[in-house]
C-alpha positions in Angstrom: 0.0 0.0 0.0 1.1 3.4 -1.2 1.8 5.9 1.8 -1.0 8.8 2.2 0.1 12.0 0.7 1.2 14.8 2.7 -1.1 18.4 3.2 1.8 20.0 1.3 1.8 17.6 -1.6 -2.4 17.8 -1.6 -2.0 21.8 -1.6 0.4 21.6 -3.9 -2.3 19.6 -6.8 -5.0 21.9 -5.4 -2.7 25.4 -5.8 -3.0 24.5 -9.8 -7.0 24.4 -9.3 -6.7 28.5 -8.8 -8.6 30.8 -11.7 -9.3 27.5 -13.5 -13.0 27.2 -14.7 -14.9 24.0 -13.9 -16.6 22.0 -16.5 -17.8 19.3 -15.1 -17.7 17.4 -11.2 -18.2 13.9 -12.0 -19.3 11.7 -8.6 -18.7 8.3 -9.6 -18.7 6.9 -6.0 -22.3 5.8 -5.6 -22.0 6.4 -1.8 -19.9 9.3 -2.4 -22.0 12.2 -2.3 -23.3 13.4 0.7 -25.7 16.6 -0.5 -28.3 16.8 -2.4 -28.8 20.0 -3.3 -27.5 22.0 -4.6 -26.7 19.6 -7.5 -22.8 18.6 -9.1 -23.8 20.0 -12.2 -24.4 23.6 -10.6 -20.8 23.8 -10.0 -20.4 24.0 -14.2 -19.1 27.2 -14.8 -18.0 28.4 -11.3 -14.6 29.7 -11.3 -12.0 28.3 -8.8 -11.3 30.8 -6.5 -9.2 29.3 -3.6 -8.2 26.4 -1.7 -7.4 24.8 1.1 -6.9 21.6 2.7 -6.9 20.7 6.4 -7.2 17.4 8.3 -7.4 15.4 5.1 -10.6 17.6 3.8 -10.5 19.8 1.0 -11.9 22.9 0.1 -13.0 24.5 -3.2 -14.2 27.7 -3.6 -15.4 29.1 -5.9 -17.5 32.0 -7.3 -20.7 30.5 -6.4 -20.5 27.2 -4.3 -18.0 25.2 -2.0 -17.3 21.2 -2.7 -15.7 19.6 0.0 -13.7 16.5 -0.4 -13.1 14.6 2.3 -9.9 12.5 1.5 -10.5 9.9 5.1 -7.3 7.7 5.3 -6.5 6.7 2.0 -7.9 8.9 -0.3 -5.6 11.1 -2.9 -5.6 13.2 -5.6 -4.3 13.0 -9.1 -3.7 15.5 -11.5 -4.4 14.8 -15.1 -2.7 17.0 -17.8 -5.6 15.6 -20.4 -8.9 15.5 -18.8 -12.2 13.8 -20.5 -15.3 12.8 -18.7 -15.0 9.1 -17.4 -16.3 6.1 -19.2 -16.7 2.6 -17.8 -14.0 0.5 -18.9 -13.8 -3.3 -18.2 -10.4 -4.1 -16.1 -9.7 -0.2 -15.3 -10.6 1.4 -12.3 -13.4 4.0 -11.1 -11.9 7.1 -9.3 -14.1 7.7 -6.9 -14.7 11.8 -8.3 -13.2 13.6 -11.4 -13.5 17.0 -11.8 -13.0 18.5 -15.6 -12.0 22.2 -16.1 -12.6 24.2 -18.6 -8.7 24.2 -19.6 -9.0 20.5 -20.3 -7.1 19.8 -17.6 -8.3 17.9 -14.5 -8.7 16.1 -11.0 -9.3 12.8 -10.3 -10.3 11.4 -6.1 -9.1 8.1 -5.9 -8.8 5.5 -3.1 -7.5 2.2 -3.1 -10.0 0.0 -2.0 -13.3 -0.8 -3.4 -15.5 0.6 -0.5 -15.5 4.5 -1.7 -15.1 6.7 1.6 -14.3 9.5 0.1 -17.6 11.8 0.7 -18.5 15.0 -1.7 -20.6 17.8 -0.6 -21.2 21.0 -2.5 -23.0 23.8 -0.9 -24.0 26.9 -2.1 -21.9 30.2 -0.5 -23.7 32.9 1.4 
């Protein structure tokens, strides 16, 4: 089993998130998300407008809505230079989120086990 990664190497991914426009939040965890409204899809459009992690969950602002991630024990993030909205594919696996920017980069949530703990909730600011 791979170590857990470090605040400063989570900050690190989510420091690239900043000014980036999101295109789509993908939960593919069917346990995963833990609001209901507003919606994933209300998040389309919002631009990223800081971040922060602490205690393994992570924050993203932006203009009109926070997503929380919380990462648990195992949970980590992975950039991906060439984002596209995931398909099921026999034999690969499901990360547990992916969020697609506008930019065509993205973030994908994974975890190594097949029970997904990582949790999503997106609220809307005040």
């Amino acid at each position: 089993m791979t170590a857990a990664q470090t605040i400063d190497e989570i900050q690190a991914i989510l420091d690239r998130l900043r000014g980036e426009v999101i295109a789509t939040l993908q939960v593919l965890g069917i346990n995963s998300l833990k609001s209901t409204s507003p919606l994933p899809e209300a998040v389309v459009g919002d631009a990223v407008e800081r971040t922060s992690v602490e205690s393994r969950l992570v924050s993203i602002t932006t203009s009109l809505h926070v997503i929380v991630f919380d990462l648990q024990r195992t949970g980590k993030l992975v950039w991906l230079e060439n984002a596209q909205p995931y398909v099921m594919v026999a034999g690969a696996s499901r990360p547990t989120v992916r969020l697609l920017l506008a930019s065509g980069q993205g973030l994908d949530l994974t975890e190594p086990a097949k029970t997904k703990r990582v949790t999503v909730t997106v609220t809307t600011r005040a």
